[in-house]
N, C-alpha and C positions, 0 to 999 in steps of 0.2 A: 513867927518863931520857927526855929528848925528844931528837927529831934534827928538822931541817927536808929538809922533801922537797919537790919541783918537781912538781904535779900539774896537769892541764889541769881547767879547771871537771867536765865532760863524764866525767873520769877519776875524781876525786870523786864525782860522782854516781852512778855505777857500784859504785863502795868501798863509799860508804855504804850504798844497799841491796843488795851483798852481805853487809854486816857484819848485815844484819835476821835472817841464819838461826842469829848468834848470844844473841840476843835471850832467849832460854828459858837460855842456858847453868847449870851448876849447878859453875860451876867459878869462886871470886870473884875471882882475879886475872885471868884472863882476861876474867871479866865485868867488870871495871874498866877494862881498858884497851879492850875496847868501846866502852863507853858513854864513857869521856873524848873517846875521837876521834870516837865520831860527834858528840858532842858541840860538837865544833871542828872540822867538818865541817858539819854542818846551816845557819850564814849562806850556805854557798858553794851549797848545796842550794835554800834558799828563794829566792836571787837570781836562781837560773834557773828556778825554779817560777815567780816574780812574772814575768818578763820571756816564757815562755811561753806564758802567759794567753791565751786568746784574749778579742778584745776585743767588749764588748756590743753593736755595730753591726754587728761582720761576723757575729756570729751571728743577725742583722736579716737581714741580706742572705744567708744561709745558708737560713734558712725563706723567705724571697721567691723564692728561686731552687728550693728544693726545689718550692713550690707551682705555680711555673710551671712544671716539669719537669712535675710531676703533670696539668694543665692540657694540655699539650702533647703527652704521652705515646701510644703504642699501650695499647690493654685489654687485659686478656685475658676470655674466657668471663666471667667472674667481676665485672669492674671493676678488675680489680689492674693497678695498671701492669706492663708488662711490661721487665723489665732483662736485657739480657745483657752480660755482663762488666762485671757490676758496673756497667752506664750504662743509663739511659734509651732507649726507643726511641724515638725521635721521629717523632710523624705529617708533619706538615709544616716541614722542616729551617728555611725561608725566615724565616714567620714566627715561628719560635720565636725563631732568630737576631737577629732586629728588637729584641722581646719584650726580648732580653735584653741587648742590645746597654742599651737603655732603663738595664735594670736598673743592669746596670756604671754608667752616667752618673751614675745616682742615689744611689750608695754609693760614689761613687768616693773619696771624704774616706776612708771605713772601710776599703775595699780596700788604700789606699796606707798606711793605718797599723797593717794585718795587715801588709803586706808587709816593714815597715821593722820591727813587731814580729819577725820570724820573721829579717832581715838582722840585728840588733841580739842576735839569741837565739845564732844560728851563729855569730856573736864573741865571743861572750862564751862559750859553749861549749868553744873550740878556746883562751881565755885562758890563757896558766899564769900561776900563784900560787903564793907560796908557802906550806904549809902543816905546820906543827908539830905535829909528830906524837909521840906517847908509844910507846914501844918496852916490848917486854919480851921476858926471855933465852928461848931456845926450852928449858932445862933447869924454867922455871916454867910452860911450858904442860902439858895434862894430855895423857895416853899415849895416848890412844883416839879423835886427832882422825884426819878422813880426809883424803885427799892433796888435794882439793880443798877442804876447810877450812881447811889448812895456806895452801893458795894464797891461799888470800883475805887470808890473816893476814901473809905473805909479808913486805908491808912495814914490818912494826912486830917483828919478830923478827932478835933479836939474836943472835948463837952465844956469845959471852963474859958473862958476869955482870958489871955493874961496879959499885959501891957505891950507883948512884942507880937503876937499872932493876931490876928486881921477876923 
């Protein structure tokens, strides 16, 4: 039996690769109604794949900016940049600033179409949809799942048997 459920993009995508750790199961109706719903789950999965992408300009201006970081940086003994918390030390704060001021201007097209990517990602993330989901009786699941198996499985489990769910 199907039932339609109200899920956020973001809520899907979450479903879906938890339903991955049933992927191996040796149990067929349960392995059925898996694979159905990721199955009618995976457009909702690839739309925010596609819309997350990072775009081939800002990863231009990603190495442009990595290298002038590198360019600008303290050494250490060695030649290695030196980073603390995870940033850059910077010899001379002034020019780098100039430097990179430069940069921004230069990418500014890619910058504002990562930004409108990543604006355009968080709505569509937080979207509900609705989504048709296959149920089945928790009397045809197998005895041996764990409680956080069960959780996963949560919303496609049914407590009555009715003539069309498994």
């Amino acid at each position: 039996m199907s039932r339609r459920v109200q899920l956020s993009h973001a809520d899907i995508i979450d479903l879906y690769h938890s339903l991955l750790q049933f992927k191996e199961v040796k149990h067929t109706k349960l392995a059925y109604i898996v694979q159905k719903n990721m199955k009618r789950m995976k457009p909702h999965v690839d739309l925010i794949s596609e819309l997350t992408q990072v775009p081939d300009g800002y990863v231009d201006f990603e190495n442009a900016r990595n290298t002038l970081c590198d360019k600008h940086c303290v050494k250490d003994a060695d030649g290695k940049p030196v980073i603390v918390d995870n940033k850059f030390q910077i010899a001379d704060r002034k020019i780098f600033d100039e430097e990179f001021e430069k940069l921004k201007l230069e990418y500014q097209s890619e910058l504002d179409n990562y930004k409108n990517n990543i604006m355009m990602s968080n709505d569509a993330l937080q979207e509900i949809v609705d989504l048709d989901i296959l149920t089945i009786c928790i009397d045809a699941l197998p005895d041996n799942l764990s409680m956080n198996e069960v959780s996963v499985l949560d919303i496609f489990i049914t407590l009555k048997r009715t003539v069309n769910n498994l």
